[in-house]
DOTORDO-818810 format. One record per residue: residue in one letter; x, y, z of N, C-alpha, C, O in turn. Coordinates in steps of 0.05 Angstrom, whole numbers, padded with zeros to 5 digits, always signed. Layout:
residues N
AXYZXYZXYZXYZ...
//
This chain:
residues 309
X+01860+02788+01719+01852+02815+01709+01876+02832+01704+01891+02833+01724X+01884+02844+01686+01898+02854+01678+01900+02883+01685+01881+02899+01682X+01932+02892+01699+01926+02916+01710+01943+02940+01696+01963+02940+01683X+01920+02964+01709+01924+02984+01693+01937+03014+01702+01928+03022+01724X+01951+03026+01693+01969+03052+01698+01944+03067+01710+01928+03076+01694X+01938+03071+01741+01924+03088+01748+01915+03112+01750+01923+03126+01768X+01893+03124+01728+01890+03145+01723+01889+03179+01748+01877+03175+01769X+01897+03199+01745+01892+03212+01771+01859+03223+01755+01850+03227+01732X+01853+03222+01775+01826+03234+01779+01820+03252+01815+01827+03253+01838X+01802+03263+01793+01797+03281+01815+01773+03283+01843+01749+03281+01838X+01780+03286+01864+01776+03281+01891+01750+03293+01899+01745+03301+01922X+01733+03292+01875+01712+03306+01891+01685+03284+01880+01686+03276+01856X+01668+03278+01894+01655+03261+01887+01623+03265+01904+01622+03278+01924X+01601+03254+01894+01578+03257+01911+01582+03234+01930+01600+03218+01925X+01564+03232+01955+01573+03208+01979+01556+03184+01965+01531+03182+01961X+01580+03163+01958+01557+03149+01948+01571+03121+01971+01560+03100+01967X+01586+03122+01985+01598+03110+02005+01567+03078+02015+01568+03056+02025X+01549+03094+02007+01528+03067+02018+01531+03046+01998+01522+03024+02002X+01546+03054+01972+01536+03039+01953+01565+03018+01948+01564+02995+01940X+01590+03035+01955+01611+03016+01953+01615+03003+01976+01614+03012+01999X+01622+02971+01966+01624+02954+01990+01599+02952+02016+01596+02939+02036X+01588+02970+02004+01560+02967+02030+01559+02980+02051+01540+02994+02058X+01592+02974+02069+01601+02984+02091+01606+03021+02082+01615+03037+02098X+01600+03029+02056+01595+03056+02053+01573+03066+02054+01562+03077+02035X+01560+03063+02080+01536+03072+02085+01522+03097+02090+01501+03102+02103X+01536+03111+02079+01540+03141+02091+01527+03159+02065+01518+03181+02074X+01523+03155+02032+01499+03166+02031+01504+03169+01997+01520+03182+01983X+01487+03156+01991+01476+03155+01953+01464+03180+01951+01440+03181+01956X+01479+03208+01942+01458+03227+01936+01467+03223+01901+01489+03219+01890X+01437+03226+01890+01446+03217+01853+01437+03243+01846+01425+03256+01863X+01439+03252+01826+01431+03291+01810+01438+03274+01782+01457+03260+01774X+01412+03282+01769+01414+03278+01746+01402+03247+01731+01412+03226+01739X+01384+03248+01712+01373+03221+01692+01403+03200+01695+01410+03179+01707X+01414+03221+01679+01445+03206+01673+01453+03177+01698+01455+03153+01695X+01455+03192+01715+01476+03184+01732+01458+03166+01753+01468+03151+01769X+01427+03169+01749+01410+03151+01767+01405+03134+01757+01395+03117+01772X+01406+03125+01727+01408+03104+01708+01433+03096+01711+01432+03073+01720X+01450+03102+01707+01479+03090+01718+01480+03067+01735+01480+03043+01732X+01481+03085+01759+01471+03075+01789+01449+03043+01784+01455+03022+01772X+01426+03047+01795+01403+03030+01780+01411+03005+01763+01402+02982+01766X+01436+03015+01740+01445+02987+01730+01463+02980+01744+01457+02957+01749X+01479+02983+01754+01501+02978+01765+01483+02962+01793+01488+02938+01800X+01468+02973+01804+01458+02952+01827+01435+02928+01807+01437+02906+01817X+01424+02928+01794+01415+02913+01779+01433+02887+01762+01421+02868+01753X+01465+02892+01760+01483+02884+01762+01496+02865+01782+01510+02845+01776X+01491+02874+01805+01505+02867+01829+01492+02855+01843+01499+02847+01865X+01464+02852+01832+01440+02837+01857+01433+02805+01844+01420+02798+01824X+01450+02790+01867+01440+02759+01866+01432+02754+01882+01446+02756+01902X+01399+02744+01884+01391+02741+01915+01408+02707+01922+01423+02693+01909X+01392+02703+01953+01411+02680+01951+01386+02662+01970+01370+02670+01987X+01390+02634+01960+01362+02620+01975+01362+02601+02001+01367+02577+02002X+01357+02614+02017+01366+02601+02044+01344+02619+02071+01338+02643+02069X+01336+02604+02092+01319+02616+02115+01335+02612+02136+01346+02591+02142X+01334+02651+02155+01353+02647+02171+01339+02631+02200+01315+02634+02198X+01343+02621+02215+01332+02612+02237+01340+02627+02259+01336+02616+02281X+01349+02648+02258+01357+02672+02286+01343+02685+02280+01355+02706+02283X+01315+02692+02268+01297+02713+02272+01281+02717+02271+01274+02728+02250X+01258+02710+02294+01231+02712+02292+01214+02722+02271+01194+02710+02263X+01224+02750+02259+01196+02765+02243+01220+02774+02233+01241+02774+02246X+01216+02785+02202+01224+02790+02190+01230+02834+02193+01216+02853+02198X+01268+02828+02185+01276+02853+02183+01262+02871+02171+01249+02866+02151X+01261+02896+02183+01235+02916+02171+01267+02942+02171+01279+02948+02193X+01274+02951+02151+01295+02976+02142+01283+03005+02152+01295+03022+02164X+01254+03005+02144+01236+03028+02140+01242+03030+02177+01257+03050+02181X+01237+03021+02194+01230+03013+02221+01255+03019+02241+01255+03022+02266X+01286+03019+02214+01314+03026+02225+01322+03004+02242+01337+03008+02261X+01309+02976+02236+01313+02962+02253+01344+02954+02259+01349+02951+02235X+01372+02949+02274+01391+02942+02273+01399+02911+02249+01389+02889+02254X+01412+02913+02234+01416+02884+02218+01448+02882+02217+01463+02896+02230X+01456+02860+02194+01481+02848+02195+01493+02842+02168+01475+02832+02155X+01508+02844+02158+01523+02833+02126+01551+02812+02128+01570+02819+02142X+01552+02791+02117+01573+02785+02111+01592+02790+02096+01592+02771+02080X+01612+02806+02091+01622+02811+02068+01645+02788+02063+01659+02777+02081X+01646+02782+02034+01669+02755+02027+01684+02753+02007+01677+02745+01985X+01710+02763+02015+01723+02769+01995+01730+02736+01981+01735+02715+01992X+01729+02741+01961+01738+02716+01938+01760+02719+01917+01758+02728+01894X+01780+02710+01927+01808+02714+01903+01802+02697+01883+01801+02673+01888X+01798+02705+01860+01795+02693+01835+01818+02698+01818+01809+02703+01795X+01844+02699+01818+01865+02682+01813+01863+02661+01801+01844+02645+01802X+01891+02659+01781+01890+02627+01768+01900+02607+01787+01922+02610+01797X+01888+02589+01793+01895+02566+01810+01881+02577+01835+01886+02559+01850X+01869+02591+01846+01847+02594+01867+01834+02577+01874+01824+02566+01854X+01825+02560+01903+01814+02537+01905+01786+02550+01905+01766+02536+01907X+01784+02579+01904+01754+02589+01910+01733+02588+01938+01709+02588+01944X+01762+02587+01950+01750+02591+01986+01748+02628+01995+01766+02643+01987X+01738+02634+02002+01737+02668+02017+01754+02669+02034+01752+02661+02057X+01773+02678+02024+01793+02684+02038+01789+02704+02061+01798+02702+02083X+01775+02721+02053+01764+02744+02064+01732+02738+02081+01711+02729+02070X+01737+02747+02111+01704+02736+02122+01700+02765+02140+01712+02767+02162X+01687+02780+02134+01683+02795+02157+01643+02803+02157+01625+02802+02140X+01646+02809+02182+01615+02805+02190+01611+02839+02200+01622+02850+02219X+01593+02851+02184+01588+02880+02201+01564+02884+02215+01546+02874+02201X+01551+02896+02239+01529+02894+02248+01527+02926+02244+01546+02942+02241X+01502+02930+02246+01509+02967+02238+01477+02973+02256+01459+02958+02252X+01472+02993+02274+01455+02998+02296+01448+03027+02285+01467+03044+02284X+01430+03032+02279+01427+03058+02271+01416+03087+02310+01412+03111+02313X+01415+03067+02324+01407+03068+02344+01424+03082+02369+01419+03099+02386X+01454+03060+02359+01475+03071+02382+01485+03087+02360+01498+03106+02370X+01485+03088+02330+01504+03096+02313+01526+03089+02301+01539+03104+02287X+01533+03066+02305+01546+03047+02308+01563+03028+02291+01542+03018+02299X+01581+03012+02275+01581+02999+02267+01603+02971+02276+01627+02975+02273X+01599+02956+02282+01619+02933+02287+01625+02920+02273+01610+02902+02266X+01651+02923+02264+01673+02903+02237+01684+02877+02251+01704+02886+02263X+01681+02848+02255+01687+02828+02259+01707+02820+02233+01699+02823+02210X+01724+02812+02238+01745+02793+02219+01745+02769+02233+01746+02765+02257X+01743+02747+02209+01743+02717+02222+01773+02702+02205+01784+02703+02183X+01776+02694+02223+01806+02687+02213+01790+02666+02192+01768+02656+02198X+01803+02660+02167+01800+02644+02154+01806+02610+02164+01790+02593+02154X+01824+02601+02179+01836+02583+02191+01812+02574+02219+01815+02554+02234X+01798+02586+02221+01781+02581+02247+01763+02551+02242+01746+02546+02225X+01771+02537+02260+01751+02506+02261+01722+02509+02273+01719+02518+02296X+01707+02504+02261+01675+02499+02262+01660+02486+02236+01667+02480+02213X+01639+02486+02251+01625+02463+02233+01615+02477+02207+01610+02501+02202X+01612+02454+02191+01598+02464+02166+01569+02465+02165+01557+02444+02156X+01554+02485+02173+01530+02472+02165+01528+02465+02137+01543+02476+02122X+01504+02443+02127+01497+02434+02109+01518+02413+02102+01508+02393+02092X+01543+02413+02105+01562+02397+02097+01567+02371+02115+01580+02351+02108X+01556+02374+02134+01562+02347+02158+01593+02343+02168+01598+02322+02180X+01610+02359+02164+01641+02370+02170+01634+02393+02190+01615+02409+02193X+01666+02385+02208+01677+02402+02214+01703+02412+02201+01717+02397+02187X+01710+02436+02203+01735+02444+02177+01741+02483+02183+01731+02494+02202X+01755+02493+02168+01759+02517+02165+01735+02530+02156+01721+02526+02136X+01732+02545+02172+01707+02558+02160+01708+02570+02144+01685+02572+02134X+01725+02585+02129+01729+02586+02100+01723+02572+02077+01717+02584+02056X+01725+02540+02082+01711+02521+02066+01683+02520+02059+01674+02508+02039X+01670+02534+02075+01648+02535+02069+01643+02545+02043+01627+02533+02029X+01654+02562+02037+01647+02577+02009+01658+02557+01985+01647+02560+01963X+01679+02537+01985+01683+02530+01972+01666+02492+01969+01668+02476+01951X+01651+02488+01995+01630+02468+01987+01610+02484+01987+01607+02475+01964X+01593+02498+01989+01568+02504+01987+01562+02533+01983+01538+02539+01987X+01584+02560+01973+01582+02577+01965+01563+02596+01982+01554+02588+02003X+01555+02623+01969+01554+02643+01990+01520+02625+02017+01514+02630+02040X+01509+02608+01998+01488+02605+02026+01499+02583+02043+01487+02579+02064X+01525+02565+02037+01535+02561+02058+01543+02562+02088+01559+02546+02097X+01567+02602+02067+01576+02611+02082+01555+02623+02100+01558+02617+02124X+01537+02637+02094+01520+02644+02112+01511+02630+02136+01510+02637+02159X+01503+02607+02123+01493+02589+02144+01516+02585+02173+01511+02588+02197X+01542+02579+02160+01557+02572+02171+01567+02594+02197+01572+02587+02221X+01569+02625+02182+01582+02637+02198+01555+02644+02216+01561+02647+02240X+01530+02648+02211+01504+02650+02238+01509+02631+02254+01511+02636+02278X+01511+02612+02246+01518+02586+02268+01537+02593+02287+01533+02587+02310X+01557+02605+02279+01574+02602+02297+01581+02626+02311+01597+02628+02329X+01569+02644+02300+01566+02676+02319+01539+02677+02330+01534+02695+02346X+01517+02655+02321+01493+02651+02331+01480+02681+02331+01470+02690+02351X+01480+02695+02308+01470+02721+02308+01457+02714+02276+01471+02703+02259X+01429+02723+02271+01426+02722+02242+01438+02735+02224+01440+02760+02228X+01450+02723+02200+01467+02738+02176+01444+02754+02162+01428+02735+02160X+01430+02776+02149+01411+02791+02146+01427+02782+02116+01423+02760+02107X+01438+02793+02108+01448+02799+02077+01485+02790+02076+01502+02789+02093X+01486+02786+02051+01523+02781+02045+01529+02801+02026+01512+02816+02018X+01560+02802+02015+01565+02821+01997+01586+02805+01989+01600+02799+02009X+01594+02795+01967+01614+02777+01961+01637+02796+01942+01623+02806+01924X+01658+02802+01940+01676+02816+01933+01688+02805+01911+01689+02781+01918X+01698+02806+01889+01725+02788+01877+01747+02814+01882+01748+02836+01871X+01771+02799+01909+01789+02820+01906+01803+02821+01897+01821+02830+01911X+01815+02812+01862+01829+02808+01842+01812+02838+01833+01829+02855+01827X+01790+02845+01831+01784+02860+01809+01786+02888+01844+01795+02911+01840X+01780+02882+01862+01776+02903+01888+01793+02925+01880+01788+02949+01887X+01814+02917+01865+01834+02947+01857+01827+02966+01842+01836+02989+01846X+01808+02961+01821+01788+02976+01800+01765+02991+01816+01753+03010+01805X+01760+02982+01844+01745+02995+01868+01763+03023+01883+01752+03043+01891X+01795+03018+01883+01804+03045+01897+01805+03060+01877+01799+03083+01877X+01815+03045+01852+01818+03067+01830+01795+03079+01829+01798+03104+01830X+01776+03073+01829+01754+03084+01825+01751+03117+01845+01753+03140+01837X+01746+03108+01866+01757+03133+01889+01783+03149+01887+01788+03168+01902X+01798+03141+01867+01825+03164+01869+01843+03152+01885+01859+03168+01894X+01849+03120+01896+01864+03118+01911+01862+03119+01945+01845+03132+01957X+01872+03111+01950+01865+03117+01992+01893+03122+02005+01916+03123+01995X+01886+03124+02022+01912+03137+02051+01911+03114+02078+01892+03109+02093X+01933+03106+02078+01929+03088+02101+01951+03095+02122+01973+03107+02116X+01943+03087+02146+01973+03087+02161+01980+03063+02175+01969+03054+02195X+02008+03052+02159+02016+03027+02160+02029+03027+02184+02036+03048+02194X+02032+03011+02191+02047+03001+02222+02068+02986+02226+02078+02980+02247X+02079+02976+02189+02089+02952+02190+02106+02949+02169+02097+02944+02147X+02133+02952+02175+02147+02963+02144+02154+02932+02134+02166+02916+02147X+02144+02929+02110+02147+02907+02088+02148+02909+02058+02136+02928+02047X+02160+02895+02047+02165+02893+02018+02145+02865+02011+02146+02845+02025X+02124+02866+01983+02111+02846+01980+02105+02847+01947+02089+02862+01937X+02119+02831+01936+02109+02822+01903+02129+02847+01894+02117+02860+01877X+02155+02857+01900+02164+02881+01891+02151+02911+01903+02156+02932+01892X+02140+02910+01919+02132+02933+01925+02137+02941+01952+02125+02926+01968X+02150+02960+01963+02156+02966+01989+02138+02988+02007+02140+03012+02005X+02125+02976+02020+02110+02990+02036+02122+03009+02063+02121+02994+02083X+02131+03034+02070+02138+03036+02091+02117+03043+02115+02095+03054+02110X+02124+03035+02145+02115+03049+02161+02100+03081+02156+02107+03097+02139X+02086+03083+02167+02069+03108+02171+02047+03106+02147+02042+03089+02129X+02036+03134+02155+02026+03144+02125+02027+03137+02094+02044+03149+02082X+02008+03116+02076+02022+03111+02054+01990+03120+02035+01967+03122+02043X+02002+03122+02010+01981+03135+01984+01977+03105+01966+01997+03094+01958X+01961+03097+01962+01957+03069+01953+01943+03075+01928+01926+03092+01926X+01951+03059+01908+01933+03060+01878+01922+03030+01887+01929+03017+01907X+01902+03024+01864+01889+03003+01874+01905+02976+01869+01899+02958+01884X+01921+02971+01852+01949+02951+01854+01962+02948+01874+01968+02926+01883X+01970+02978+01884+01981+02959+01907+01963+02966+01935+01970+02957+01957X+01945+02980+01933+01921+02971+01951+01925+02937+01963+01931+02927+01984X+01917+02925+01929+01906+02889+01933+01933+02886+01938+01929+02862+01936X+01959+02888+01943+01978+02872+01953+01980+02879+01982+01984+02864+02001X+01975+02906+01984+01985+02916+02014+01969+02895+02033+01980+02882+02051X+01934+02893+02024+01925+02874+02040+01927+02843+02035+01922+02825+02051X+01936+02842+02008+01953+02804+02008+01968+02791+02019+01969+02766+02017X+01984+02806+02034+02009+02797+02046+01998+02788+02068+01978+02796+02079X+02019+02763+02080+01998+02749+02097+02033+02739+02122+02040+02745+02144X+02046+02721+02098+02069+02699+02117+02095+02720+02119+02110+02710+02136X+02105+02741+02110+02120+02766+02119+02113+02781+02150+02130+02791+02164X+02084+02779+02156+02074+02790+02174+02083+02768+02196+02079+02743+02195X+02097+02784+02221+02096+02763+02244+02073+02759+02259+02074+02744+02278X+02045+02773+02251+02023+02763+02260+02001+02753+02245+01976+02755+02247X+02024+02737+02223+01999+02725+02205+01974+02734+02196+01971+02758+02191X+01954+02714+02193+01925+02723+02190+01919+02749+02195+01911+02766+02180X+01923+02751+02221+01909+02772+02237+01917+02804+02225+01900+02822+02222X+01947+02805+02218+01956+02824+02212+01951+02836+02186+01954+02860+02180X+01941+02807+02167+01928+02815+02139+01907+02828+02140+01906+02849+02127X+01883+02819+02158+01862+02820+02167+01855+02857+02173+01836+02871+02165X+01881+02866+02192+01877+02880+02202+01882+02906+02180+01869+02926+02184X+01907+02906+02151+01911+02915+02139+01875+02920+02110+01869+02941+02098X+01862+02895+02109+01839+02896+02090+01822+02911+02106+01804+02924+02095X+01823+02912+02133+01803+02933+02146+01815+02963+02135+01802+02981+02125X+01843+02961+02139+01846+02987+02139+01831+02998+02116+01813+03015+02118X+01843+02983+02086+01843+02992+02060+01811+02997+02060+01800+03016+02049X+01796+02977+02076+01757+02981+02072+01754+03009+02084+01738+03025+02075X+01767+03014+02101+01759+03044+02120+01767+03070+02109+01760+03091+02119X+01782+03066+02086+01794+03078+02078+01783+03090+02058+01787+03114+02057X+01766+03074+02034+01748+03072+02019+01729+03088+02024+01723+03106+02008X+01714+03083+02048+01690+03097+02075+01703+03122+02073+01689+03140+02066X+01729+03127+02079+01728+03162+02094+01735+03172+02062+01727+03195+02062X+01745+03166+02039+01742+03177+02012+01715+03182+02001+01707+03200+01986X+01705+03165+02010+01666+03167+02003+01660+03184+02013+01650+03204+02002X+01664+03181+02041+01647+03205+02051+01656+03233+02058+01641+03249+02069X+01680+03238+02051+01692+03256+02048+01689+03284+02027+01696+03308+02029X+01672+03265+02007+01673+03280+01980+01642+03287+01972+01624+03275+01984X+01636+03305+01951+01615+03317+01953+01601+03328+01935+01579+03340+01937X+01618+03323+01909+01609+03328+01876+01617+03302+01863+01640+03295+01868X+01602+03281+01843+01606+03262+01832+01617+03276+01799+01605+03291+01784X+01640+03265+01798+01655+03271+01762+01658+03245+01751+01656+03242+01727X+01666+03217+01774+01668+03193+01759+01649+03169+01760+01654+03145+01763X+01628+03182+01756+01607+03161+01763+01613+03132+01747+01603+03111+01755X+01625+03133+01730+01622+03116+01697+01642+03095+01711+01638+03071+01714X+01666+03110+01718+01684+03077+01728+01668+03075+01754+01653+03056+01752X+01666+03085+01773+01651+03079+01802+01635+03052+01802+01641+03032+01815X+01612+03055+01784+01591+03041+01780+01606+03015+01761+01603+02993+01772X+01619+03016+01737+01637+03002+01728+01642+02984+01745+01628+02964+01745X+01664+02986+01763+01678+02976+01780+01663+02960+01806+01674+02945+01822X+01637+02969+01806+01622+02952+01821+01608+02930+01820+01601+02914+01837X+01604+02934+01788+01581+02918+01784+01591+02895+01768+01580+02873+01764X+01622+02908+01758+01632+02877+01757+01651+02861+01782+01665+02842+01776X+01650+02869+01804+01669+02861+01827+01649+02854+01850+01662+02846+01870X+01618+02856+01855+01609+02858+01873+01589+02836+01873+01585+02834+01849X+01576+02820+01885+01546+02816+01890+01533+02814+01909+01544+02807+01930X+01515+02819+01908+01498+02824+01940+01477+02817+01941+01465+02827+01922X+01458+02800+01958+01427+02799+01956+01415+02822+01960+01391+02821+01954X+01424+02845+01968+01409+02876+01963+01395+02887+01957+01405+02909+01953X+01374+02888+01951+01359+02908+01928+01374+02936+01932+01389+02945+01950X+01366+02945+01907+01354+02981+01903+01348+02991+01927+01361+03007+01941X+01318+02979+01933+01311+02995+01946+01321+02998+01979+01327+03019+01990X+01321+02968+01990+01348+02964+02014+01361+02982+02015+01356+02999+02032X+01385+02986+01993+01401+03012+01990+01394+03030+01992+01413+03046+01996X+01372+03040+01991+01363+03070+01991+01353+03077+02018+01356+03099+02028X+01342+03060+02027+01336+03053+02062+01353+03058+02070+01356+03081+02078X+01371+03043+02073+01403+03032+02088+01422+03069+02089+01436+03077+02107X+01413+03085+02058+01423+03110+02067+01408+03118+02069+01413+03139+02057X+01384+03121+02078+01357+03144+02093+01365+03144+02124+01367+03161+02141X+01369+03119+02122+01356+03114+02158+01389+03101+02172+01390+03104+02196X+01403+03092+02165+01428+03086+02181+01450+03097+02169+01471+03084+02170X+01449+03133+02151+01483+03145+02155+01501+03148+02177+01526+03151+02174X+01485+03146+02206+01500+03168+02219+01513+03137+02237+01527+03137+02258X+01506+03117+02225+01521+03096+02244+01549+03093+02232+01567+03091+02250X+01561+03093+02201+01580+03095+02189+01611+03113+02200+01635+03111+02192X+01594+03131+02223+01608+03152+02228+01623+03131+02255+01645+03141+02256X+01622+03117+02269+01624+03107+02293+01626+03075+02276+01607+03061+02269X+01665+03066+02269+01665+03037+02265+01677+03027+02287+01694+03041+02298X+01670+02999+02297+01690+02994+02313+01709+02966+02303+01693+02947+02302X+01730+02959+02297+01745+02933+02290+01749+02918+02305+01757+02928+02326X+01746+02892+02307+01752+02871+02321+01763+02846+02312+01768+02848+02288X+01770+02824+02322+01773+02800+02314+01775+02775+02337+01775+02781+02361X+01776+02745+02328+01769+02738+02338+01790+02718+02339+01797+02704+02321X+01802+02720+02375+01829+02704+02388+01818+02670+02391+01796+02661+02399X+01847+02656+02380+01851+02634+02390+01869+02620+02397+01879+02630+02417X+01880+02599+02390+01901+02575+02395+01902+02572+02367+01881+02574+02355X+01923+02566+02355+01942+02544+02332+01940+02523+02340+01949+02519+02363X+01931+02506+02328+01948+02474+02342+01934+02466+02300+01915+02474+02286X+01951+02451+02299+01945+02420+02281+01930+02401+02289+01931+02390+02311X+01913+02394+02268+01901+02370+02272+01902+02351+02250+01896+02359+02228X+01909+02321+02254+01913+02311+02228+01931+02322+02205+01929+02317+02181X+01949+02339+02219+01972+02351+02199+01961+02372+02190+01975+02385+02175X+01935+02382+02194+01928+02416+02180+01913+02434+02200+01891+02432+02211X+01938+02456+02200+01927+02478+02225+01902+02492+02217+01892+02499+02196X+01897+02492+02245+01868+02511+02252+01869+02530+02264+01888+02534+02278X+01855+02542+02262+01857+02561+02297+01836+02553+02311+01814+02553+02300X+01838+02545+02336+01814+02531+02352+01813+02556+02377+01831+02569+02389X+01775+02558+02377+01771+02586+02385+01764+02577+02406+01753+02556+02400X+01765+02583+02446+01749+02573+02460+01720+02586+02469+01710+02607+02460X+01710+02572+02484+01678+02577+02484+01675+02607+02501+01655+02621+02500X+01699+02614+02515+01697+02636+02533+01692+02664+02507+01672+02679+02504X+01718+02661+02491+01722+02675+02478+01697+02675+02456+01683+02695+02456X+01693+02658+02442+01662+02653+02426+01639+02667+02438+01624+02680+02423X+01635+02665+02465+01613+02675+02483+01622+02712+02488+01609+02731+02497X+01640+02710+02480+01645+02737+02484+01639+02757+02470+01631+02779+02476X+01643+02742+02446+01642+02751+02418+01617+02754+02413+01609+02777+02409X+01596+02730+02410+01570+02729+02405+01560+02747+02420+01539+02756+02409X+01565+02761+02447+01547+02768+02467+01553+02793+02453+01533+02806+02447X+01573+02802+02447+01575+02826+02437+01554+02835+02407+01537+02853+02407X+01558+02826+02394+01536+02817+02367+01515+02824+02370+01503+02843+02361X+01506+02799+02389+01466+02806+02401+01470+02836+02405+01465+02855+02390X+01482+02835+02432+01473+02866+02446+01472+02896+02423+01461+02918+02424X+01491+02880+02399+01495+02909+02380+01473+02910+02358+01465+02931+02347X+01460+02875+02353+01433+02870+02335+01404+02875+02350+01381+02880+02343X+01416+02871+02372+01392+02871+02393+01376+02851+02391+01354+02857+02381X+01380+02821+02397+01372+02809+02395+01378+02792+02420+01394+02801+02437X+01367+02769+02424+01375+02749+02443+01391+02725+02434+01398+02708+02450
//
């Protein structure tokens, strides 16, 4: 995708934070024919259901009811020469209850099984044998929490997403140079170019994965406090633009409109996490191998935030 001299635009916007990336759950107010037709295509755009039955949940999620649920979000670099694995795995549980939201990052490198595939492997692979209902399958399995919905990203185009917002504010931790661009420590103003590098950089970082991981949270949170920050919509036209070619989601409409009735005030309360292991090689290609303490830790945390057993 070919990139573009980032326009300034201006910082005032209606909360439409539920609608970007999902994890902007904080509130679709639409004014105007115009702009609710916009909207409307743009999720009519972005909605691929996907065909698969979860086996973690007795009776089916009820939104109206505020019941607690879950998303996968998966970022997909679509790059030339891309093997078309998700690079990007994070799992959010969102509790409208405690208010809540919990951001899981899964290392890409993490060993577990494939469901459907009869492998064990990177769980990342999943997306690239059996695509988003794979991954689903794969990552419930192994957080043993039902996946409710996914949101699949292409973060080649994700930069056409900050532009969209005017850019974001992060505070870096970690002074690096990556693809020509020098990031310093502290405080930095990101266009959506180098947004997608700040969070690309991966083998510069002395904490690897993790440290990438921890930078794509930032840039997602970042996104969140621009959304909800703002309070008159002027760019609806790229917003929606930029979603509906970069996004898909099994979602409806109307989900969305739920999702901001009844769970804004959990958006307000995120918490980040990730999930520790061991390096070792196997057969000449590293993993990260997670142990069961830590797995049980993790899952228990999940339930208690889905409320589930």
């Amino acid at each position: 995708m070919r990139s573009e001299k980032p326009k300034k635009k201006k910082r005032k916007w209606l909360r439409i934070t539920g609608l970007i990336l999902l994890i902007l759950l904080i509130g679709i107010g639409v004014y105007g024919y115009t702009i609710w037709n916009s909207l409307t295509s743009a999720v009519d755009s972005m909605h691929e259901p996907v065909d698969r039955e979860t086996t973690k949940r007795t009776e089916t999620l009820n939104l109206e009811q505020q019941e607690p649920f879950s998303v996968l979000m998966l970022g997909v670099d679509e790059r030339d020469g891309d093997s078309g694995r998700s690079d990007t795995m994070i799992v959010m549980t969102v509790n409208p209850e405690k208010k809540s939201v919990k951001m899981l990052s899964i290392p890409r490198d993490t060993r577990t099984e494939i469901v459907g595939h009869g492998t064990t492997d990177k769980i990342n692979h999943a997306y690239a044998f059996g695509g988003v209902a794979m991954s689903m399958d794969t990552v419930e399995n192994f957080l043993d929490i039902p996946i409710d919905y996914y949101m699949q990203i292409n973060m080649e185009g994700f930069k056409d997403i900050v532009d969209s917002v005017g850019g974001v504010t992060v505070n870096n931790d970690l002074d690096f140079t990556y693809e020509g661009v020098h990031f310093p420590k502290g405080e930095v103003t990101l266009n959506g170019e180098k947004a997608l590098k700040f969070s690309r950089m991966r083998y510069e970082d002395p904490r690897g994965d993790f440290g990438r991981q921890l930078r794509q949270r930032l840039i997602i949170q970042a996104v969140l406090k621009e959304g909800a920050s703002l309070n008159s919509l002027t760019n609806f036209d790229d917003i929606f633009a930029a979603l509906s070619k970069n996004i898909k989601t099994n979602l409806t409409f109307d989900e969305m409109v739920n999702i901001q009735k009844n769970y804004k005030q959990a958006a307000g309360n995120i918490e980040q996490f990730t999930i520790n292991g061991t390096g070792q090689k196997i057969d000449g290609i590293w993993y990260l191998l997670v142990d069961d303490a830590e797995k049980t830790k993790i899952q228990t945390a999940l339930k208690d935030h889905l409320s589930v057993k």
